[in-house]
Backbone as JSON Lines, residues from 0, in Angstrom:
{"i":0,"aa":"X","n":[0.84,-1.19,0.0],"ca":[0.0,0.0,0.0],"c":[0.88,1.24,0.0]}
{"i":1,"aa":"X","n":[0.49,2.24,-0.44],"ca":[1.07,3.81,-0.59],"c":[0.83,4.1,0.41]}
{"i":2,"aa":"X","n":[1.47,5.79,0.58],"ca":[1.06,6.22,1.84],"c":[-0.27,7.04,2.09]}
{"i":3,"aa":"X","n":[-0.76,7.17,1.12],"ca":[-2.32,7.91,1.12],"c":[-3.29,6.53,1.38]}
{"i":4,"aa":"X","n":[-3.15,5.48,1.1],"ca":[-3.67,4.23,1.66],"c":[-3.91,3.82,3.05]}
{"i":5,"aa":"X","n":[-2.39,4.2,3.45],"ca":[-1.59,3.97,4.69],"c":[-2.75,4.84,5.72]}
{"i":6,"aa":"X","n":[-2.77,6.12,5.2],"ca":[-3.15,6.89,6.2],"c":[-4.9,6.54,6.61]}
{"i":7,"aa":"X","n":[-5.76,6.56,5.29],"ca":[-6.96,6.42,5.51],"c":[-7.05,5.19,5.93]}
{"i":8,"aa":"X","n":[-6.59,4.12,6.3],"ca":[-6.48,2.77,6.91],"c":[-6.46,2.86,8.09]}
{"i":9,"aa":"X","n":[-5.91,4.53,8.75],"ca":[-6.0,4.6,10.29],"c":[-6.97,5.5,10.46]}
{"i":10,"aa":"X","n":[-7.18,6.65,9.69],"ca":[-8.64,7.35,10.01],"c":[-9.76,7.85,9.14]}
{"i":11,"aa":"X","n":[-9.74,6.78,8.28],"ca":[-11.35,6.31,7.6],"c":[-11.33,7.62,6.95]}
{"i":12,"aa":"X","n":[-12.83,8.22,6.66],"ca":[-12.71,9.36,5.66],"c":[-12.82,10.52,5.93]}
{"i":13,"aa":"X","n":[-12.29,10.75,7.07],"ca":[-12.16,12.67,7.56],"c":[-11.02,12.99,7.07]}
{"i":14,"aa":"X","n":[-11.87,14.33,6.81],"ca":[-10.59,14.81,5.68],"c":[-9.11,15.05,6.11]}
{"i":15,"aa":"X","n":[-8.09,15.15,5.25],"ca":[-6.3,14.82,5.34],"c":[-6.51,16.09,4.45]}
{"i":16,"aa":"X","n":[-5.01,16.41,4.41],"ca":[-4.49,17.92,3.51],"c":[-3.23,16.73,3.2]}
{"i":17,"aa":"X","n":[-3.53,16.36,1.49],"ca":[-2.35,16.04,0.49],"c":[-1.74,16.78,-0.23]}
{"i":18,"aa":"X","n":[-0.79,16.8,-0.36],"ca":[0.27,17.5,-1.37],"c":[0.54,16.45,-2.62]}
{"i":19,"aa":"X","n":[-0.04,17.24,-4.0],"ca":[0.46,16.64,-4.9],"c":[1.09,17.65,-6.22]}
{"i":20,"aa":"X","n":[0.93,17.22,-7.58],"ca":[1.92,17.62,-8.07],"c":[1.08,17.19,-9.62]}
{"i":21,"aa":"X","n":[0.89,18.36,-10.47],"ca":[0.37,18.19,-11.95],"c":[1.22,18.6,-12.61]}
{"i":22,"aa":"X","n":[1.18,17.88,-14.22],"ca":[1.87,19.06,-15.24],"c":[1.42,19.16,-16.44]}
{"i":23,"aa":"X","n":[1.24,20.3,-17.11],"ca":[0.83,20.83,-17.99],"c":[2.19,20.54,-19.37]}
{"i":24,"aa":"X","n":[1.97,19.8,-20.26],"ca":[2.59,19.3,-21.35],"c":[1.97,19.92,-22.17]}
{"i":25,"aa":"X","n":[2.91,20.68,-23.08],"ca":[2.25,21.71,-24.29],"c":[3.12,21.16,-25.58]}
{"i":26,"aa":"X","n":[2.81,20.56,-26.39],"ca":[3.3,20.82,-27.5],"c":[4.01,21.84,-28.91]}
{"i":27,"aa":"X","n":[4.8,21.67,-29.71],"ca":[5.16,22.9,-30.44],"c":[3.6,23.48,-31.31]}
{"i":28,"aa":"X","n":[2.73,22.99,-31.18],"ca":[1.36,23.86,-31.98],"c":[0.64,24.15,-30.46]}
{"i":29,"aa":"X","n":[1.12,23.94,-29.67],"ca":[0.12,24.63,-28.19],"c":[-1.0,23.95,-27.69]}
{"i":30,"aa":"X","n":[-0.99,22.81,-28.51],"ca":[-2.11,21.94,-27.79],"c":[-1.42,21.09,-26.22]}
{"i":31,"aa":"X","n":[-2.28,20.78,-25.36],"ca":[-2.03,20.44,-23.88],"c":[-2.15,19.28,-24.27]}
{"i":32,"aa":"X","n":[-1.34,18.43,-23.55],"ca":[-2.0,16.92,-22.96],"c":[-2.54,16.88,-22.06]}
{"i":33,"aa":"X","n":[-3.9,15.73,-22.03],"ca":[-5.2,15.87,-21.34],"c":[-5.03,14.02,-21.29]}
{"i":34,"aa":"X","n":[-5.59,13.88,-20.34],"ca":[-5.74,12.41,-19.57],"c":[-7.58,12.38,-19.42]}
{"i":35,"aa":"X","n":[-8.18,11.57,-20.25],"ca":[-9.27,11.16,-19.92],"c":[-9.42,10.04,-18.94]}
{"i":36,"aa":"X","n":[-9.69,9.99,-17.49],"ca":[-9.56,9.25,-16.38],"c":[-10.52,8.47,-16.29]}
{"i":37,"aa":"X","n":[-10.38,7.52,-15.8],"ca":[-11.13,6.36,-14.57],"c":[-11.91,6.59,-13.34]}
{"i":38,"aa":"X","n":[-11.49,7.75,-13.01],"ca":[-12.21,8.31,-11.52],"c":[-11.44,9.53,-11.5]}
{"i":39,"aa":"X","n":[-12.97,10.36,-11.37],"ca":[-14.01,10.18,-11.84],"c":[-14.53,9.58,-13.51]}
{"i":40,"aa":"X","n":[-14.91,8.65,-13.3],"ca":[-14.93,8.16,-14.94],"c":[-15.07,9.15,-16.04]}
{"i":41,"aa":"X","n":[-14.45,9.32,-16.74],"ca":[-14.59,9.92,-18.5],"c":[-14.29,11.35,-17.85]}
{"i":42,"aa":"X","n":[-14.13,11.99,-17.1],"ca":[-13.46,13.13,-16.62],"c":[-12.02,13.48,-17.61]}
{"i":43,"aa":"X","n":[-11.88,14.69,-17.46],"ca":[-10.64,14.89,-18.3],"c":[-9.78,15.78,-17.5]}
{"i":44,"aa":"X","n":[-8.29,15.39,-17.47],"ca":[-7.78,15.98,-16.12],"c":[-6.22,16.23,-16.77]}
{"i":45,"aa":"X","n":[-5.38,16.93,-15.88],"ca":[-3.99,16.52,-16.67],"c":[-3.41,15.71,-15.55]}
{"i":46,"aa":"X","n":[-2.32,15.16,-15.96],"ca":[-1.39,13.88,-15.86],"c":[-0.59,14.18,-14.18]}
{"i":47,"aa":"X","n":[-1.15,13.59,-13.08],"ca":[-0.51,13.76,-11.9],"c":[-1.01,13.11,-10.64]}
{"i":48,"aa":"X","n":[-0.59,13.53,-9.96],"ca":[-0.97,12.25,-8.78],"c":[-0.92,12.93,-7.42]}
{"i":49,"aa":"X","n":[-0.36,12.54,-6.84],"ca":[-0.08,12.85,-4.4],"c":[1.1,12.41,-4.09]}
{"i":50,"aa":"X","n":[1.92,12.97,-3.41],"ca":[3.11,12.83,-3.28],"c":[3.06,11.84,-2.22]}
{"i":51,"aa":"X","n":[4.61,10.92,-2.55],"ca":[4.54,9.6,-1.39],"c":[6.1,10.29,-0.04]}
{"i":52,"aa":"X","n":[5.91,9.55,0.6],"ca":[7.07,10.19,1.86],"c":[8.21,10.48,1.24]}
{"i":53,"aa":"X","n":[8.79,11.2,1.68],"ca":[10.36,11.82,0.97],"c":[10.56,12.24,-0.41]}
{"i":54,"aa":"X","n":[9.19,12.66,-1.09],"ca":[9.65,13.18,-2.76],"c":[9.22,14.27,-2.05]}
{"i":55,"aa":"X","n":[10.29,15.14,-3.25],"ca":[9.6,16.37,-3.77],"c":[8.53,16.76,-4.7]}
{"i":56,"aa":"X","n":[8.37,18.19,-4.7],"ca":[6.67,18.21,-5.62],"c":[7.66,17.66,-7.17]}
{"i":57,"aa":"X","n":[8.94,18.37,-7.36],"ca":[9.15,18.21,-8.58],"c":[9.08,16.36,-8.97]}
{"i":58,"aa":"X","n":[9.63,15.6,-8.11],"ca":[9.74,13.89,-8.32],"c":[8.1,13.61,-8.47]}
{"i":59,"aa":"X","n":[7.65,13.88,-7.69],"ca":[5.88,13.88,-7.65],"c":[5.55,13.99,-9.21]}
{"i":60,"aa":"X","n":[6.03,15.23,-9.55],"ca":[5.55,15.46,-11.0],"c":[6.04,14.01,-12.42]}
{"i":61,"aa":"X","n":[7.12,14.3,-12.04],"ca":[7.58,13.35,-12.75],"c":[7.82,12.26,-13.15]}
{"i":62,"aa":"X","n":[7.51,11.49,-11.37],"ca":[7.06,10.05,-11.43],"c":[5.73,9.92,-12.04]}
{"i":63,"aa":"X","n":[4.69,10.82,-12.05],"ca":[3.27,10.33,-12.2],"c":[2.97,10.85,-13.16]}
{"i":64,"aa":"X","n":[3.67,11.8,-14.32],"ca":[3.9,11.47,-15.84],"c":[4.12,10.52,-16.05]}
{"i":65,"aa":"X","n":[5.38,10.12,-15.66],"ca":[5.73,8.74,-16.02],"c":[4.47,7.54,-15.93]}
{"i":66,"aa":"X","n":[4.06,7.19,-14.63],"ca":[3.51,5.94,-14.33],"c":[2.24,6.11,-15.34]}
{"i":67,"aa":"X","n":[1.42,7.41,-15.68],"ca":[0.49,7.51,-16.28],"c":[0.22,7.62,-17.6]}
{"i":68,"aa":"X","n":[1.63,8.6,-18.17],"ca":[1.7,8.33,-19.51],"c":[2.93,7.41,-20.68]}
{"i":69,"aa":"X","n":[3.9,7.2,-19.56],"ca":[5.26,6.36,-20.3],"c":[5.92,7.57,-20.71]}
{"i":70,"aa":"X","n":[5.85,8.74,-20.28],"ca":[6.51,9.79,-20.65],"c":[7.36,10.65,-19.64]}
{"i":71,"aa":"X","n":[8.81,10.83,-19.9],"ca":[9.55,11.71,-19.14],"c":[9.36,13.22,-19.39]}
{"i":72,"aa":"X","n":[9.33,14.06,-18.19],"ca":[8.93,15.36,-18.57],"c":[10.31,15.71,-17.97]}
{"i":73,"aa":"X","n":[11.14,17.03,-18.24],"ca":[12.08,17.37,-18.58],"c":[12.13,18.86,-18.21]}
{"i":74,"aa":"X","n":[12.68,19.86,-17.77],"ca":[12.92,21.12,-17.52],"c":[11.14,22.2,-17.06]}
{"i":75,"aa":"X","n":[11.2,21.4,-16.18],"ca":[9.76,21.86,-14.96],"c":[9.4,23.4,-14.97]}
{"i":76,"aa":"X","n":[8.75,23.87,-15.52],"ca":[9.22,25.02,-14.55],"c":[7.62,25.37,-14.25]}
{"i":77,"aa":"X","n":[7.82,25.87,-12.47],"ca":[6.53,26.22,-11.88],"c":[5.4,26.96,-12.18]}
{"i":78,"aa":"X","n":[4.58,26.7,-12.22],"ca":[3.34,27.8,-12.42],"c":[3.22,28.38,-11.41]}
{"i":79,"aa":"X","n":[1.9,27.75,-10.47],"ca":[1.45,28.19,-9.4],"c":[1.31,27.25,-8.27]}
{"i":80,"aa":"X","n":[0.62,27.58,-6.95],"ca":[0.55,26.3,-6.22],"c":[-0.78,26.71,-5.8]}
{"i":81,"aa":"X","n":[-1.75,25.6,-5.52],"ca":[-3.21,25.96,-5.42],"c":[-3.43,25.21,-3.92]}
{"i":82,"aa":"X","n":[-4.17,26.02,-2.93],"ca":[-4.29,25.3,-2.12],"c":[-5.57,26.1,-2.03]}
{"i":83,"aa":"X","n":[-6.58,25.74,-0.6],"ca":[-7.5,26.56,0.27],"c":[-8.53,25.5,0.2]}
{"i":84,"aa":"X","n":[-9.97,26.38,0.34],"ca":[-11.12,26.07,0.41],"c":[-10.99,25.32,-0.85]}
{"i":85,"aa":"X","n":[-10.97,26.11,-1.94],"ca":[-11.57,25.38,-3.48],"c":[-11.12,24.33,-3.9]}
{"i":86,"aa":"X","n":[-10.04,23.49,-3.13],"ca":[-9.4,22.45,-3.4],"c":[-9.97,21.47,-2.67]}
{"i":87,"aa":"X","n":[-11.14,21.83,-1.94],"ca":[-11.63,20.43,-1.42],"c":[-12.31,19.16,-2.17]}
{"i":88,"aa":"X","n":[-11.97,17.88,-1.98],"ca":[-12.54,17.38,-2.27],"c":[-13.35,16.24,-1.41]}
{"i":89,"aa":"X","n":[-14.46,15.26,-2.24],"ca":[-14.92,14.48,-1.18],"c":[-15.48,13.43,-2.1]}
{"i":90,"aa":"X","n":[-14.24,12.38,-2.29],"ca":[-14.51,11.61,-3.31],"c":[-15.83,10.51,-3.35]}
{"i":91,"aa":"X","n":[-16.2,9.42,-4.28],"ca":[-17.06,8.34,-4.08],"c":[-17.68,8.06,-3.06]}
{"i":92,"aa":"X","n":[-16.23,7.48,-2.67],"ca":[-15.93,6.47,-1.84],"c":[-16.1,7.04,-0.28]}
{"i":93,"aa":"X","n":[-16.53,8.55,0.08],"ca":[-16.74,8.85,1.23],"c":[-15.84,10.02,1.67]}
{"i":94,"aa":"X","n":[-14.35,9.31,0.73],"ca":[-13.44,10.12,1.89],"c":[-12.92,11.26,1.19]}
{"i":95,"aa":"X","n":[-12.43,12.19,2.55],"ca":[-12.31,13.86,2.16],"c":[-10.98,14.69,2.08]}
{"i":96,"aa":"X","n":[-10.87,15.24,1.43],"ca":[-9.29,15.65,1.35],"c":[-9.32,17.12,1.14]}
{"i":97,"aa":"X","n":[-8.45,17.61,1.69],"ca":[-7.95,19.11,0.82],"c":[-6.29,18.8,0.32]}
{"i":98,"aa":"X","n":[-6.33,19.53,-0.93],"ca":[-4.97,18.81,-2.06],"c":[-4.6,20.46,-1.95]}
{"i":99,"aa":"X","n":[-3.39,20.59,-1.75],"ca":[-2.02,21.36,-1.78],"c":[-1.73,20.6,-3.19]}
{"i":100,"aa":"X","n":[-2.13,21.98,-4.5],"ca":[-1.48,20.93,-5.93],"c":[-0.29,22.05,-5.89]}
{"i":101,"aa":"X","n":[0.6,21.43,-6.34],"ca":[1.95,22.32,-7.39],"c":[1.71,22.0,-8.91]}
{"i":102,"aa":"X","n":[1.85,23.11,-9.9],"ca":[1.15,23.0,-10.76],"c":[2.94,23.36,-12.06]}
{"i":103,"aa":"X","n":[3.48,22.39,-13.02],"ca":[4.38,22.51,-13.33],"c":[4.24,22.83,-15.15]}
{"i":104,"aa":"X","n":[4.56,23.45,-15.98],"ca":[4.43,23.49,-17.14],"c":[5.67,22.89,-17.84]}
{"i":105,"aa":"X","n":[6.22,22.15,-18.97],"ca":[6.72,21.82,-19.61],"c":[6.52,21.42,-21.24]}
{"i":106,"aa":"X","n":[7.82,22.22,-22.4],"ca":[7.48,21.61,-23.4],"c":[8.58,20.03,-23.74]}
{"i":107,"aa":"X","n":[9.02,20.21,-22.86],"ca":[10.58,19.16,-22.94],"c":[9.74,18.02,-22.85]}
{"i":108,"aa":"X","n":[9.71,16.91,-23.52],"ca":[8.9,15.59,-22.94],"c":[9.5,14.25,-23.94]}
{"i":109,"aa":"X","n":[9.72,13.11,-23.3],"ca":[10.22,11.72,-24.31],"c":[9.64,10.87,-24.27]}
{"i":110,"aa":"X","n":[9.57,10.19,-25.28],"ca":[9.3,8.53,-25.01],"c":[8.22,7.94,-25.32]}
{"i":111,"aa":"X","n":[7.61,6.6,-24.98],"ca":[6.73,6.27,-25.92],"c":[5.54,5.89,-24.95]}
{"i":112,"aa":"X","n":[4.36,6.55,-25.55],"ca":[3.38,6.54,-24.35],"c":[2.95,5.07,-23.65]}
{"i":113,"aa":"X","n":[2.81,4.8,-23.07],"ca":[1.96,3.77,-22.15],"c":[1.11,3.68,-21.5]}
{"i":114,"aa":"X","n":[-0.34,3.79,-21.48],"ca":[-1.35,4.6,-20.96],"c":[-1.78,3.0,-19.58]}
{"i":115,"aa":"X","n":[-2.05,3.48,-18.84],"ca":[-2.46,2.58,-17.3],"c":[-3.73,2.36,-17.52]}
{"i":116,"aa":"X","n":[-4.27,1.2,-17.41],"ca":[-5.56,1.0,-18.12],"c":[-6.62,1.46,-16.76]}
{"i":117,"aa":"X","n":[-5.66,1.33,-15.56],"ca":[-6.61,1.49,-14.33],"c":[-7.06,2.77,-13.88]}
{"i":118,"aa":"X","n":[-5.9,3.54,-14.35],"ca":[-6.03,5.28,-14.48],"c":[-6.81,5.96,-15.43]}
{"i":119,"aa":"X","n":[-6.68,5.85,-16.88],"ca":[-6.78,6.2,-17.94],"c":[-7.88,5.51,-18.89]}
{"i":120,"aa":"X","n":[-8.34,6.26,-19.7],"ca":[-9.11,5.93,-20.76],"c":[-8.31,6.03,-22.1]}
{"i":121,"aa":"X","n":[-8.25,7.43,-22.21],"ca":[-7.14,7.83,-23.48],"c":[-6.29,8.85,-23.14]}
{"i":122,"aa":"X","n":[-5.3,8.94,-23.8],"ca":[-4.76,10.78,-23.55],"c":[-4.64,11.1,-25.34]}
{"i":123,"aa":"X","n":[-4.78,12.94,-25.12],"ca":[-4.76,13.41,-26.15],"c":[-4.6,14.95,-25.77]}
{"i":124,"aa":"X","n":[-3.12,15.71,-27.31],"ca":[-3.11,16.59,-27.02],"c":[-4.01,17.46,-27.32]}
{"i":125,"aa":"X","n":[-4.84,18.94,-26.89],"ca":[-5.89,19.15,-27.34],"c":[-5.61,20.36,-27.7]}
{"i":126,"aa":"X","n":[-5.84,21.27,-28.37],"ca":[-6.2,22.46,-28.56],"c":[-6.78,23.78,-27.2]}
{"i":127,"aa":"X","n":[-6.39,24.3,-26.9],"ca":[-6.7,25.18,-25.28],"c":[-8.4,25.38,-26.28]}
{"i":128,"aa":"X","n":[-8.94,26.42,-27.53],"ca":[-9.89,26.44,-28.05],"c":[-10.99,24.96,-27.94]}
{"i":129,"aa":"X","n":[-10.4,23.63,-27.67],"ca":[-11.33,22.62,-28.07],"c":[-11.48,21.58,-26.8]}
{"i":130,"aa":"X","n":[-10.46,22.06,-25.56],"ca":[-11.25,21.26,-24.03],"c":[-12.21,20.66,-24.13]}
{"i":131,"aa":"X","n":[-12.29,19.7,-23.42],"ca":[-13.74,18.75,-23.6],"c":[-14.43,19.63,-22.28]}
{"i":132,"aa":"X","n":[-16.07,19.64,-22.53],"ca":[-16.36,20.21,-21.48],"c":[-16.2,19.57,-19.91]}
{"i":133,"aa":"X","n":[-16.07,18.44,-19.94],"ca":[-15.92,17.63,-18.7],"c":[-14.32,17.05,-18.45]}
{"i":134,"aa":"X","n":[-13.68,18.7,-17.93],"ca":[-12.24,18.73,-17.26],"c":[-12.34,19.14,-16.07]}
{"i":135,"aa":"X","n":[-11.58,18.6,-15.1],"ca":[-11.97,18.13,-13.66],"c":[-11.83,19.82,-13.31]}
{"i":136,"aa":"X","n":[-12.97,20.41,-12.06],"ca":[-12.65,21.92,-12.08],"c":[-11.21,22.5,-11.86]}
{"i":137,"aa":"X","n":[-11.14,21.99,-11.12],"ca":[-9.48,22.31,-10.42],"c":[-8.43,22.8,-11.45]}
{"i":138,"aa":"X","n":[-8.43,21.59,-12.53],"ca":[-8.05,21.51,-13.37],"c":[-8.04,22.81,-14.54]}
{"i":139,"aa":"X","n":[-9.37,22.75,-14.63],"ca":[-10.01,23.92,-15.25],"c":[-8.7,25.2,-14.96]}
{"i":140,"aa":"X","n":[-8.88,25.63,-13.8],"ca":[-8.34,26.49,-13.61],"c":[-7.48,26.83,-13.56]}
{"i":141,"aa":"X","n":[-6.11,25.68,-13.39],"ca":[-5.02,26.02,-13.68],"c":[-4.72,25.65,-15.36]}
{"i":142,"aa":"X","n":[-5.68,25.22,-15.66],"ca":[-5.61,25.52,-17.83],"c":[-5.81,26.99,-17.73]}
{"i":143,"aa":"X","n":[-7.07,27.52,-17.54],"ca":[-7.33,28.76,-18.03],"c":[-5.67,29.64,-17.64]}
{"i":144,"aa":"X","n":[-5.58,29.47,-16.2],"ca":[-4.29,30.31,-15.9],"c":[-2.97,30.42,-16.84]}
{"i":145,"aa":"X","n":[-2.62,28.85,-17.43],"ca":[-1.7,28.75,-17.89],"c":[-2.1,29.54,-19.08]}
{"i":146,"aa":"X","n":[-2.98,29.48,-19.93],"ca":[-3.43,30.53,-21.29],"c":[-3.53,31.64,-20.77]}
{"i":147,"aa":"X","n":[-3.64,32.5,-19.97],"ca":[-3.66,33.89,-19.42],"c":[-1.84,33.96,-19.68]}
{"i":148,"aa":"X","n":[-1.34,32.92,-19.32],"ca":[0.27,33.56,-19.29],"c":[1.04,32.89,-20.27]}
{"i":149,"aa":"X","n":[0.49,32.3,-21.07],"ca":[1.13,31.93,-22.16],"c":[0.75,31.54,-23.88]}
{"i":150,"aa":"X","n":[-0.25,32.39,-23.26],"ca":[-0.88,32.8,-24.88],"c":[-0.39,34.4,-25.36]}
């Protein structure tokens, strides 16, 4: 078991404050990579995860490119970090979290995708103009942000 496993194994579903770690993959025509997920099903989210004991946000980022898309991401550089109220969540399954995200942009990226069948549906890069309407909010917002500063 992980350590976000670990923890709700000792106190069920009152909410925890996780720290995790997204990244925004842009291509040379400016389309994003987008992760159509598993949970929430058919949701569209970008590529990231919750940090496990002793990483940093940057390893965070980069392992869970990796595990999610078979892809190394390469020269990080920070956006923003989102925490507060609006980050709550309160999944399915009962249990409640507030997520501390670090939010990383990169065009540097290798390798040959491998999509997790348990995570993922499809990934695809998209157009900022052509988002599917069902991208997780959170999410939402650090897209729109990143087009405020890099369009």
């Amino acid at each position: 078991m992980g350590y976000v496993e670990d923890l709700r194994a000792i106190v069920g579903h009152r909410p925890l404050i996780f720290v995790g770690a997204v990244v925004i993959i842009s291509d040379e025509e400016g389309k994003v990579l987008l992760q159509q997920r598993t949970s929430p099903y058919g949701a569209w989210g970008l590529p990231g995860g919750l940090m496990e004991l002793g990483e940093s946000t940057e390893e965070v980022a980069e392992r869970e490119v990796y595990e999610e898309t078979g892809l190394k991401v390469e020269n990080l550089q920070l956006m923003n970090v989102y925490s507060g109220e609006n980050q709550f969540i309160k999944a399915a399954n009962g249990d409640e979290f507030y997520v501390v995200t670090t939010v990383y942009y990169t065009k540097e990226f290798h390798g040959d995708y491998q999509m997790d069948p348990d995570e993922s549906l499809q990934f695809q890069f998209i157009h900022p103009d052509y988002f599917p309407e069902q991208v997780i909010r959170s999410h939402r917002e650090m897209l729109k942000e990143f087009q405020q500063k890099h369009s």
